[in-house]
N, CA, C and O atoms as a GROMACS GRO file, in nm:
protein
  476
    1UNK      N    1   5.214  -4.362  -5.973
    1UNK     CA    2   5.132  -4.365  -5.854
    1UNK      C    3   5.017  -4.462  -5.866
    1UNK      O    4   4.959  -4.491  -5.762
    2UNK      N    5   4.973  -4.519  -5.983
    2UNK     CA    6   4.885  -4.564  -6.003
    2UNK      C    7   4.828  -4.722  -5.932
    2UNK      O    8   4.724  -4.764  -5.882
    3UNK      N    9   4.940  -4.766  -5.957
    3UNK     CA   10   4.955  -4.940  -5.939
    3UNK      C   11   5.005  -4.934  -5.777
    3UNK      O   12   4.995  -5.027  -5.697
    4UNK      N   13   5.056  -4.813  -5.752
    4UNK     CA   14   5.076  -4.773  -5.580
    4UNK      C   15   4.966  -4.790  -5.524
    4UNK      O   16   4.946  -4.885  -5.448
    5UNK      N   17   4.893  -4.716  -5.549
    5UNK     CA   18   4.733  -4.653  -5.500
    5UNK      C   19   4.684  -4.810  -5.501
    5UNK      O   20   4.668  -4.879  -5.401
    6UNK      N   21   4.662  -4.855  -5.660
    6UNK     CA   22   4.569  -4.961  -5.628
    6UNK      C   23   4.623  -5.088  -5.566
    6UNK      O   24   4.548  -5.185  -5.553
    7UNK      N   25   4.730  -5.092  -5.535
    7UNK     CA   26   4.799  -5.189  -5.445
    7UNK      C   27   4.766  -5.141  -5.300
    7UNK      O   28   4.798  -5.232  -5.224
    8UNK      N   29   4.738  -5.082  -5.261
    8UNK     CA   30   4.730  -5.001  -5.092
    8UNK      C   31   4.546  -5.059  -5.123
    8UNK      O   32   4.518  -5.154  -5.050
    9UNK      N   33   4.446  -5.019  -5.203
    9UNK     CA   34   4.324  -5.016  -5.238
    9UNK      C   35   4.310  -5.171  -5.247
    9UNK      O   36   4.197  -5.202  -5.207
   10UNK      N   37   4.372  -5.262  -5.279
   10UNK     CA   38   4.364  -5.448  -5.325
   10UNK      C   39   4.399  -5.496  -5.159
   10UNK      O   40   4.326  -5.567  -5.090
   11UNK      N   41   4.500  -5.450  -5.128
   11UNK     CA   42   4.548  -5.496  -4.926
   11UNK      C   43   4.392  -5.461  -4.894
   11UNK      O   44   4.306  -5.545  -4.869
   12UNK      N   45   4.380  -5.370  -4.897
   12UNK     CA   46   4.240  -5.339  -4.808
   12UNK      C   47   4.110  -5.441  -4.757
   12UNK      O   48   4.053  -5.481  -4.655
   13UNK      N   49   4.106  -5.455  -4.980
   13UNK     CA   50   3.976  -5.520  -4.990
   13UNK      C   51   3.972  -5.648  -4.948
   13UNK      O   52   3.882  -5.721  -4.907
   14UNK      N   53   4.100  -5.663  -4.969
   14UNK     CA   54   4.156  -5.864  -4.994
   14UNK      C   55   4.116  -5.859  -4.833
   14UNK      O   56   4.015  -5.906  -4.781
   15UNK      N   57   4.233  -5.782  -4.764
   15UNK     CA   58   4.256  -5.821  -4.604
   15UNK      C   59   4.154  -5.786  -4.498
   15UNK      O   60   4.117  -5.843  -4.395
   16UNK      N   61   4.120  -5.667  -4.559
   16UNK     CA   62   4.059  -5.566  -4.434
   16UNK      C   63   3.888  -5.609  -4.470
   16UNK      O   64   3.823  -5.599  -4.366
   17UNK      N   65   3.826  -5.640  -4.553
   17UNK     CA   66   3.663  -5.672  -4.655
   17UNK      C   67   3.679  -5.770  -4.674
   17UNK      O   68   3.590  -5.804  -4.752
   18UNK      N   69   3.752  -5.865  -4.651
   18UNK     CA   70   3.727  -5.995  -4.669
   18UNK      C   71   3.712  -6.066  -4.863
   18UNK      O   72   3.691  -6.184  -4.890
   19UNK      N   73   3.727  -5.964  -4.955
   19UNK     CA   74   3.723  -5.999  -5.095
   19UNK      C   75   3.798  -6.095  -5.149
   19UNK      O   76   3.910  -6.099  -5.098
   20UNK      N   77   3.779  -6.174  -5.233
   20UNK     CA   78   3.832  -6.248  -5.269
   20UNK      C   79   3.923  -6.143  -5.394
   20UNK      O   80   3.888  -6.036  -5.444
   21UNK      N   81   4.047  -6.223  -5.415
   21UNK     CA   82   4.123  -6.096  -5.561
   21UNK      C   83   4.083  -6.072  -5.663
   21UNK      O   84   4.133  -5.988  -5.738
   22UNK      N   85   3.926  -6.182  -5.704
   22UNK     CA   86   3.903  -6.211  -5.828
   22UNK      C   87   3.780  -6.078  -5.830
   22UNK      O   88   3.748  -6.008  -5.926
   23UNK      N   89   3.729  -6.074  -5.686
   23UNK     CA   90   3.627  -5.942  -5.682
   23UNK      C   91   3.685  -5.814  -5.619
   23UNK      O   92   3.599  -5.728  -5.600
   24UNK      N   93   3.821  -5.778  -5.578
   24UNK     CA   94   3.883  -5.685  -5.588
   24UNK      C   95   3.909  -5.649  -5.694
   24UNK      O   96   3.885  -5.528  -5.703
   25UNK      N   97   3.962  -5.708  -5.823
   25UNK     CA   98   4.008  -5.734  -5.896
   25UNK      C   99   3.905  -5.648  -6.011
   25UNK      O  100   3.942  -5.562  -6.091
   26UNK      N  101   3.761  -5.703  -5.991
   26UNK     CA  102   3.666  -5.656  -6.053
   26UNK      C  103   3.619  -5.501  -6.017
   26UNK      O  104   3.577  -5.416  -6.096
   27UNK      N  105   3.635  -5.491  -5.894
   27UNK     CA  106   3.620  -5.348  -5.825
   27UNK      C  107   3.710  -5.224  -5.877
   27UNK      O  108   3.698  -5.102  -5.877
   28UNK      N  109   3.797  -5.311  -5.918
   28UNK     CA  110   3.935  -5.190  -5.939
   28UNK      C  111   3.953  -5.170  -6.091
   28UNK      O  112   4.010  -5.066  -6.121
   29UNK      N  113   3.910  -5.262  -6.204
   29UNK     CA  114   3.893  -5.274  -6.308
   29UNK      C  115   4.027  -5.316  -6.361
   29UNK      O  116   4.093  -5.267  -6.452
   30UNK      N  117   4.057  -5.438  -6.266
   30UNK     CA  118   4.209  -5.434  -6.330
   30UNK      C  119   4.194  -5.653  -6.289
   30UNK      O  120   4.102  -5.715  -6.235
   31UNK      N  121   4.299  -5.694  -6.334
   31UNK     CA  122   4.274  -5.880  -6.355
   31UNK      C  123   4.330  -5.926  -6.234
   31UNK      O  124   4.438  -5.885  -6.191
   32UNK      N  125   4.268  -6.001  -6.184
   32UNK     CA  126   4.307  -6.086  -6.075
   32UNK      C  127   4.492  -6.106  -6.036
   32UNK      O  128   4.561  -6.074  -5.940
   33UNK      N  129   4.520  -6.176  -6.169
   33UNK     CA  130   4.675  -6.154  -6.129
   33UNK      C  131   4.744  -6.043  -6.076
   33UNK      O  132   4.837  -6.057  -5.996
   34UNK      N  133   4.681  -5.871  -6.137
   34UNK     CA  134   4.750  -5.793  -6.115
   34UNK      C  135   4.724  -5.776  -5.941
   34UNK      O  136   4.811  -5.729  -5.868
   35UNK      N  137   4.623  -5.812  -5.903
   35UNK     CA  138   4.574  -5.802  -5.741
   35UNK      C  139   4.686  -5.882  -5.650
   35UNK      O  140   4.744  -5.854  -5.545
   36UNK      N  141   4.690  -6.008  -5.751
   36UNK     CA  142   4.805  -6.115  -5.697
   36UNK      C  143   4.960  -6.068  -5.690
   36UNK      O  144   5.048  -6.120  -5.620
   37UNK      N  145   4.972  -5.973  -5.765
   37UNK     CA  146   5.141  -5.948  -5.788
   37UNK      C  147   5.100  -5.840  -5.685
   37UNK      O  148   5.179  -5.850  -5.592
   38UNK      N  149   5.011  -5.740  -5.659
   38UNK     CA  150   5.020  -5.661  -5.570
   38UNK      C  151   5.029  -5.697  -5.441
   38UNK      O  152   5.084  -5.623  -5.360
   39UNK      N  153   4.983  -5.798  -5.410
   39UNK     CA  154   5.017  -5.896  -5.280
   39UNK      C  155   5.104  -5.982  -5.265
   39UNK      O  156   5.108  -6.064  -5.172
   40UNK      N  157   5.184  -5.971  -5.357
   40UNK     CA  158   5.321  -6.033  -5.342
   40UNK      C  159   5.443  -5.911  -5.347
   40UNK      O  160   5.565  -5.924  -5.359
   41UNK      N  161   5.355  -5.781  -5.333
   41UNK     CA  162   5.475  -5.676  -5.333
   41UNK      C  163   5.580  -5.666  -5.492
   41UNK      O  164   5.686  -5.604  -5.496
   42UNK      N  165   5.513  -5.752  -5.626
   42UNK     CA  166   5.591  -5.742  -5.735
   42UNK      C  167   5.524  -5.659  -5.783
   42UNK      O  168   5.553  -5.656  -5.903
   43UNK      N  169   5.444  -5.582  -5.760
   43UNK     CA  170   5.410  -5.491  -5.873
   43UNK      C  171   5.323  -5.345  -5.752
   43UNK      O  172   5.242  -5.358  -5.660
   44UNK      N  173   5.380  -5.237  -5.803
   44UNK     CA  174   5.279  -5.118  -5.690
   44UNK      C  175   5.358  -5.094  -5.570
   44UNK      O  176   5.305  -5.076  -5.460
   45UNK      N  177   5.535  -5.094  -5.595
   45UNK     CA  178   5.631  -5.069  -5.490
   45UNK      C  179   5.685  -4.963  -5.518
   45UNK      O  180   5.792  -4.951  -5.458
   46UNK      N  181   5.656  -4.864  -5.595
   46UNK     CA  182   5.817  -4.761  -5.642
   46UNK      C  183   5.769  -4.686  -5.526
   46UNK      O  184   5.850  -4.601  -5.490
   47UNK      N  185   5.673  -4.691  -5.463
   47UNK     CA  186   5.720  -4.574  -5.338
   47UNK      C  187   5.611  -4.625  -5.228
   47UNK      O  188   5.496  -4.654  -5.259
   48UNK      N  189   5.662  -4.632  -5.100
   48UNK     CA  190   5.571  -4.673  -4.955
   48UNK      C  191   5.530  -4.581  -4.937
   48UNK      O  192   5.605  -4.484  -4.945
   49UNK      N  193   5.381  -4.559  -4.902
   49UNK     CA  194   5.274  -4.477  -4.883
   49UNK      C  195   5.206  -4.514  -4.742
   49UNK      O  196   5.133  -4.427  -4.695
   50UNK      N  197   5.223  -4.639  -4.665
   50UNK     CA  198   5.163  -4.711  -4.593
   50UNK      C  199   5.174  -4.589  -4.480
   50UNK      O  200   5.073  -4.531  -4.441
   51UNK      N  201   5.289  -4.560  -4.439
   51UNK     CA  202   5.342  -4.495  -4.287
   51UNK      C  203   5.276  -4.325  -4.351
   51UNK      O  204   5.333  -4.231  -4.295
   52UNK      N  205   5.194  -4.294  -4.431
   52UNK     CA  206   5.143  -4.179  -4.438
   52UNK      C  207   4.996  -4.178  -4.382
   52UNK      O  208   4.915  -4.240  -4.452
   53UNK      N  209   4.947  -4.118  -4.263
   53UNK     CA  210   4.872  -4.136  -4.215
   53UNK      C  211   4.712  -4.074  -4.315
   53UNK      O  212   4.603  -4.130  -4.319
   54UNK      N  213   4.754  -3.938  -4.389
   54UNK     CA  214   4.662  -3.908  -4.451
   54UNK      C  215   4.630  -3.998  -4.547
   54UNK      O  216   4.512  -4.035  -4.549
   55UNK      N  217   4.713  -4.048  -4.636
   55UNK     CA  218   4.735  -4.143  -4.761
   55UNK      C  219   4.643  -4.258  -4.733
   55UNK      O  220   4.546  -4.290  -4.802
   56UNK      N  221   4.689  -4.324  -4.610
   56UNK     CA  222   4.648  -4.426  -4.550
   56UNK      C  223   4.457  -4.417  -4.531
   56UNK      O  224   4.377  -4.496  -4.582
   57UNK      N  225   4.432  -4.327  -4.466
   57UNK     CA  226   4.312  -4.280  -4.433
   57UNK      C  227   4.232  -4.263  -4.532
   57UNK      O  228   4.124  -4.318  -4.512
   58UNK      N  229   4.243  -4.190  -4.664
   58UNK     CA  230   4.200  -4.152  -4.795
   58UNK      C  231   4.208  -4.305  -4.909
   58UNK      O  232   4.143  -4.306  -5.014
   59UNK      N  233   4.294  -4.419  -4.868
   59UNK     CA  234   4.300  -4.519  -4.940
   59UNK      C  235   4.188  -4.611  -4.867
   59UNK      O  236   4.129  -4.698  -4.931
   60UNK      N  237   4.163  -4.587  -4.733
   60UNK     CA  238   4.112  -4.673  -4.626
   60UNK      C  239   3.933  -4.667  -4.698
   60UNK      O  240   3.855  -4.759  -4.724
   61UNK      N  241   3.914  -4.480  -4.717
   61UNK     CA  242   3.800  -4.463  -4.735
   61UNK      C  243   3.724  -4.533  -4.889
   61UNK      O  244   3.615  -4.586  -4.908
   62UNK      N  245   3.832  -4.507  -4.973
   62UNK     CA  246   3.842  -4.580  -5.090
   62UNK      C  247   3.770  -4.750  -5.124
   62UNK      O  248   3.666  -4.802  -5.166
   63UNK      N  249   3.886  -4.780  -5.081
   63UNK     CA  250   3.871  -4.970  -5.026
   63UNK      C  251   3.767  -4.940  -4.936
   63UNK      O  252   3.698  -5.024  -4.993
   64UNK      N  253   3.678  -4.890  -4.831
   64UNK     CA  254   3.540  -4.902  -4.780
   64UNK      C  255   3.418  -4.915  -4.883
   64UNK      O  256   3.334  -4.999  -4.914
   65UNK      N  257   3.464  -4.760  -4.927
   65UNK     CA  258   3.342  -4.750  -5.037
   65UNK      C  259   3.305  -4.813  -5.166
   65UNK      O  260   3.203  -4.835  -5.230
   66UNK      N  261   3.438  -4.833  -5.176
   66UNK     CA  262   3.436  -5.004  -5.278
   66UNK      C  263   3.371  -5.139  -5.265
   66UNK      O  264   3.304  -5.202  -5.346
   67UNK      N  265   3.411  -5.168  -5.132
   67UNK     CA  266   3.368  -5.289  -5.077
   67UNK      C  267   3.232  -5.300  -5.045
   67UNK      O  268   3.167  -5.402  -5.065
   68UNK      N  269   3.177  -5.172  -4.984
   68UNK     CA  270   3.039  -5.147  -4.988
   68UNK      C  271   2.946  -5.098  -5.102
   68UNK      O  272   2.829  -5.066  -5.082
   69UNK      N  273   2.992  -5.096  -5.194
   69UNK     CA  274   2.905  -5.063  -5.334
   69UNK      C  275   2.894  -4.963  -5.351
   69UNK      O  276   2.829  -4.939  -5.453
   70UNK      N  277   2.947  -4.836  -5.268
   70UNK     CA  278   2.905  -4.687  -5.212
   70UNK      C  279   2.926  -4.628  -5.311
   70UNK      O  280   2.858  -4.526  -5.299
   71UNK      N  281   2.984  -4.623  -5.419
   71UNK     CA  282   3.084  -4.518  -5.495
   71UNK      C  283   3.076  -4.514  -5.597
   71UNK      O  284   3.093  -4.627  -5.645
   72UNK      N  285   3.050  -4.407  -5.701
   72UNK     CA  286   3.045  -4.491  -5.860
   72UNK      C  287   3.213  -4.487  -5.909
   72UNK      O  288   3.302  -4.464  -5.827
   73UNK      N  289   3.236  -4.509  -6.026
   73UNK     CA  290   3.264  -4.551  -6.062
   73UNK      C  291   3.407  -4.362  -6.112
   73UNK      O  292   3.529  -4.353  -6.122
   74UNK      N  293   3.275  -4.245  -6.128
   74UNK     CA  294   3.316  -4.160  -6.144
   74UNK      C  295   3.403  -4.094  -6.016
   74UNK      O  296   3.517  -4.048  -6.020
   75UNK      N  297   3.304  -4.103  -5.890
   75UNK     CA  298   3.352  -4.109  -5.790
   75UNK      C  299   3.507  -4.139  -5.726
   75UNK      O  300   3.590  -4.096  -5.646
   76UNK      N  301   3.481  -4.251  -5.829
   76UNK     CA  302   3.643  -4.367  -5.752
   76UNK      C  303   3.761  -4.269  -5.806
   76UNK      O  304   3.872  -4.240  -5.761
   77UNK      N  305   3.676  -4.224  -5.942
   77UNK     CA  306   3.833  -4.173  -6.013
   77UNK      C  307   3.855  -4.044  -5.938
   77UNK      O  308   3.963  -4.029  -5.882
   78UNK      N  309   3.774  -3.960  -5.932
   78UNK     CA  310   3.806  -3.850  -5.831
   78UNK      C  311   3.885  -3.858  -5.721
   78UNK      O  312   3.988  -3.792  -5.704
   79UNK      N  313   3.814  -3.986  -5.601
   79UNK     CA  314   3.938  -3.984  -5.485
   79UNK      C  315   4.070  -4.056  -5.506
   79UNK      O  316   4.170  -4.053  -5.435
   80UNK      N  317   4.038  -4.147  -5.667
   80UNK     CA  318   4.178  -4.157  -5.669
   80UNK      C  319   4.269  -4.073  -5.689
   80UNK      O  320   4.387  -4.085  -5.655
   81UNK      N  321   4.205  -3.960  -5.761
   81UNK     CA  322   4.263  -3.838  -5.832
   81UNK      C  323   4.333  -3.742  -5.688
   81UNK      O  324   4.438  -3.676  -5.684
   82UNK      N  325   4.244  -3.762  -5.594
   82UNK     CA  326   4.280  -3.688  -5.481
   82UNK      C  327   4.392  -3.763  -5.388
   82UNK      O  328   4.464  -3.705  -5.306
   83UNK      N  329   4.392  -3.878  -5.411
   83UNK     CA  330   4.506  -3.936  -5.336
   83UNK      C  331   4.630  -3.850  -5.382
   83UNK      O  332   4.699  -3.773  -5.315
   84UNK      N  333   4.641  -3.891  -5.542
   84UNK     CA  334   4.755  -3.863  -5.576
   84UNK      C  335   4.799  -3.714  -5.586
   84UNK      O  336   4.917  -3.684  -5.601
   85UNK      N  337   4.688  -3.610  -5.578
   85UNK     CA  338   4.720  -3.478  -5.547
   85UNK      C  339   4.821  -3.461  -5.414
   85UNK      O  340   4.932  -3.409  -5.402
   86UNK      N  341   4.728  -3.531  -5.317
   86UNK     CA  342   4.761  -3.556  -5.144
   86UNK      C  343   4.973  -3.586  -5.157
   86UNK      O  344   5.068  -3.533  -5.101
   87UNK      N  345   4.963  -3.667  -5.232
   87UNK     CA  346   5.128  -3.767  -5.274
   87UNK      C  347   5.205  -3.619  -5.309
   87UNK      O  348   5.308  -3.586  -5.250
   88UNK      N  349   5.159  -3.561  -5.382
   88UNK     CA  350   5.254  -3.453  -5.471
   88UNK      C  351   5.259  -3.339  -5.374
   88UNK      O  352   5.364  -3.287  -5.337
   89UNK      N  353   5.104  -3.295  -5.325
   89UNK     CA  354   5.118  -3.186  -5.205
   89UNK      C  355   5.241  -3.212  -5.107
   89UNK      O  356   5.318  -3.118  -5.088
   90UNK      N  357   5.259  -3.304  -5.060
   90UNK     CA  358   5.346  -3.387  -4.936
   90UNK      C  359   5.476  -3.384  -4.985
   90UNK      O  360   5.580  -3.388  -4.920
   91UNK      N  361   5.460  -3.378  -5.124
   91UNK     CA  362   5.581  -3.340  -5.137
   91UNK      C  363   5.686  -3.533  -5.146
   91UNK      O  364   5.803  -3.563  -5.166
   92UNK      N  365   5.574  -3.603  -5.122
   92UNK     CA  366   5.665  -3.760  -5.103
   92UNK      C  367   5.696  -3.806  -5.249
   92UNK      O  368   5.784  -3.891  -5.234
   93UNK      N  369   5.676  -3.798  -5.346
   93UNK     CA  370   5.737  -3.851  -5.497
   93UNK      C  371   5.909  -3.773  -5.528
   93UNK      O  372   5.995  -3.785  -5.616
   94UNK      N  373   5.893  -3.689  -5.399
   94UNK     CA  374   6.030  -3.650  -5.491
   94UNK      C  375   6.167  -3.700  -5.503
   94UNK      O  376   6.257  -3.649  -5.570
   95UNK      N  377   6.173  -3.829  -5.413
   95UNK     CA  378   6.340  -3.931  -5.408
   95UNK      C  379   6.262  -4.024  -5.527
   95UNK      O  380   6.345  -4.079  -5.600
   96UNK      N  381   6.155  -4.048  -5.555
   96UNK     CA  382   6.138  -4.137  -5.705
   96UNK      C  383   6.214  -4.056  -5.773
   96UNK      O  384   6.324  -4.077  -5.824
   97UNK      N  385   6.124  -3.924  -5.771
   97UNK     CA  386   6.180  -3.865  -5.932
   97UNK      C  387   6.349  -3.774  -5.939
   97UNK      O  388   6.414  -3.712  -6.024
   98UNK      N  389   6.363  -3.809  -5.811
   98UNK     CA  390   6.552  -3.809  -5.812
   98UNK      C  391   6.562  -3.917  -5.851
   98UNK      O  392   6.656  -3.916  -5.930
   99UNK      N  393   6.519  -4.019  -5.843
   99UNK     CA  394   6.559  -4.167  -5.901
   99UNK      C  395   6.589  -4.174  -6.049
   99UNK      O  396   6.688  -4.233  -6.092
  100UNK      N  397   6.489  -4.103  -6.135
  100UNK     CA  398   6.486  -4.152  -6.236
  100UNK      C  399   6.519  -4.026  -6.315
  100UNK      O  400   6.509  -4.018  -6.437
  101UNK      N  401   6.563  -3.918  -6.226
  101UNK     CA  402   6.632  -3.784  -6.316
  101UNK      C  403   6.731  -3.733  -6.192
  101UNK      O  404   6.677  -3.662  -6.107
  102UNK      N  405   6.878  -3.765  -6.176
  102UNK     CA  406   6.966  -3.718  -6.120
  102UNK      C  407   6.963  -3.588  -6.099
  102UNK      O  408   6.979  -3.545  -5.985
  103UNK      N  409   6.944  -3.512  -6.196
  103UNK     CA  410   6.963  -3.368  -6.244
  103UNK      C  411   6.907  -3.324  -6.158
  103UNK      O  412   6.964  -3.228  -6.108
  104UNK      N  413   6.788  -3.361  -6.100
  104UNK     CA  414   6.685  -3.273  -5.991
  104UNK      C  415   6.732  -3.245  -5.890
  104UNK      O  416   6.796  -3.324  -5.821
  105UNK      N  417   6.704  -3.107  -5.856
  105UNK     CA  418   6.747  -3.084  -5.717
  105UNK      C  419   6.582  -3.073  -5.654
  105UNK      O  420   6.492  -2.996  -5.689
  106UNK      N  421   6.583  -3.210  -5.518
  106UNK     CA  422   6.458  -3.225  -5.505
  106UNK      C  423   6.358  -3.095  -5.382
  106UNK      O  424   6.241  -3.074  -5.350
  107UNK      N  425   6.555  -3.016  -5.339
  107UNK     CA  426   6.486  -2.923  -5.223
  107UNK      C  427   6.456  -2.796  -5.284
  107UNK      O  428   6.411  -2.702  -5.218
  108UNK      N  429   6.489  -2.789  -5.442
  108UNK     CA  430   6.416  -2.621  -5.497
  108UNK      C  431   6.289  -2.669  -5.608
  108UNK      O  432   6.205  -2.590  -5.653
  109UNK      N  433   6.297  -2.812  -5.642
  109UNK     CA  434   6.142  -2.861  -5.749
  109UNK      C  435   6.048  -2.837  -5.684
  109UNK      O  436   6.018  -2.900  -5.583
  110UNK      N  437   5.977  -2.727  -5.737
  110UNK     CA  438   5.846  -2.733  -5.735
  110UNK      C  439   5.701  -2.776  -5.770
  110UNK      O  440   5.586  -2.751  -5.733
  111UNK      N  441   5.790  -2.884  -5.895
  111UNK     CA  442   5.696  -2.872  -6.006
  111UNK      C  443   5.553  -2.971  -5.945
  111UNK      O  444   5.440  -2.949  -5.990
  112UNK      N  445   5.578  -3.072  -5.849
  112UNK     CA  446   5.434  -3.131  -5.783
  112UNK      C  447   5.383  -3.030  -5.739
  112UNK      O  448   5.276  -3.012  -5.798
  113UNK      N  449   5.409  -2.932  -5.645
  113UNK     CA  450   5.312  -2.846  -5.564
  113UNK      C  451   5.245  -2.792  -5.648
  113UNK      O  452   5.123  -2.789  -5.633
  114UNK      N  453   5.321  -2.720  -5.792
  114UNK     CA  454   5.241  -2.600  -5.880
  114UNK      C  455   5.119  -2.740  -5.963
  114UNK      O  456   5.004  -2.710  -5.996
  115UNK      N  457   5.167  -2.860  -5.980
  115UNK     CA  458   5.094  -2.938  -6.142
  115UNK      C  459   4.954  -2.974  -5.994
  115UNK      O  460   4.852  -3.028  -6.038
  116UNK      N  461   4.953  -2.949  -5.864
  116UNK     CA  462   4.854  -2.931  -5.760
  116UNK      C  463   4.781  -2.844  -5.759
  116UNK      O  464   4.663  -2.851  -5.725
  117UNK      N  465   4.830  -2.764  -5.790
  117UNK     CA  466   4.798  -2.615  -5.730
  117UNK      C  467   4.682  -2.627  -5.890
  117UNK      O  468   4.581  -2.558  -5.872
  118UNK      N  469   4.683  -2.682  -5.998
  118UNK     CA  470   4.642  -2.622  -6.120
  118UNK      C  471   4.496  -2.712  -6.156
  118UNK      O  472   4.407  -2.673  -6.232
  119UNK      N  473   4.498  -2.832  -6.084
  119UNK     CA  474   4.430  -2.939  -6.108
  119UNK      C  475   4.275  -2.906  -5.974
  119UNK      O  476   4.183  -2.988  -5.964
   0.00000   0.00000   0.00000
């Protein structure tokens, strides 16, 4: 979820704040290139988050409070932390992780809602 998130969080700053990638880049604590592959869609694709309106909204607030200096640093990790709660509540990771474990049956796993429920 990680490189998801901050790929949805780099569109923002780049497109929506006007940042250049080299100060997104700095915002997110991650290198310019990786901002660049995220805007080329090579890196921060295993799952579309865009058409989730909450996701969307909670990444939106993110990339604001970034761009505006608003947020520390502890902060950031929290709503990132909450995005990805939001991902698992919804229940949307679970055709990844059929992806990468056949075995799952994704309509009786529970295991996002409960590793939610605990955090």
């Amino acid at each position: 979820m990680l490189p998801v998130i901050r790929a949805m969080v780099a569109k923002r700053l780049v497109k929506d704040h006007g940042l250049k990638q080299v100060e997104a880049a700095s915002l997110l604590g991650v290198s310019q290139p990786a901002i660049s592959l995220y805007s080329r869609k090579l890196r921060g694709r295993a799952i579309d988050l865009e058409g989730e309106p909450e996701i969307s909204a909670m990444v939106d607030d993110i990339a604001r409070s970034l761009a505006n200096k608003q947020i520390s640093y502890k902060d950031f990790v929290v709503r990132f932390c909450d995005v990805c709660k939001a991902v698992r509540r919804k229940g949307l990771m679970c055709k990844l992780h059929k992806a990468f474990d056949s075995s799952i049956n994704i309509e009786e796993c529970k295991l996002c809602t409960l590793i939610t429920s605990m955090c």
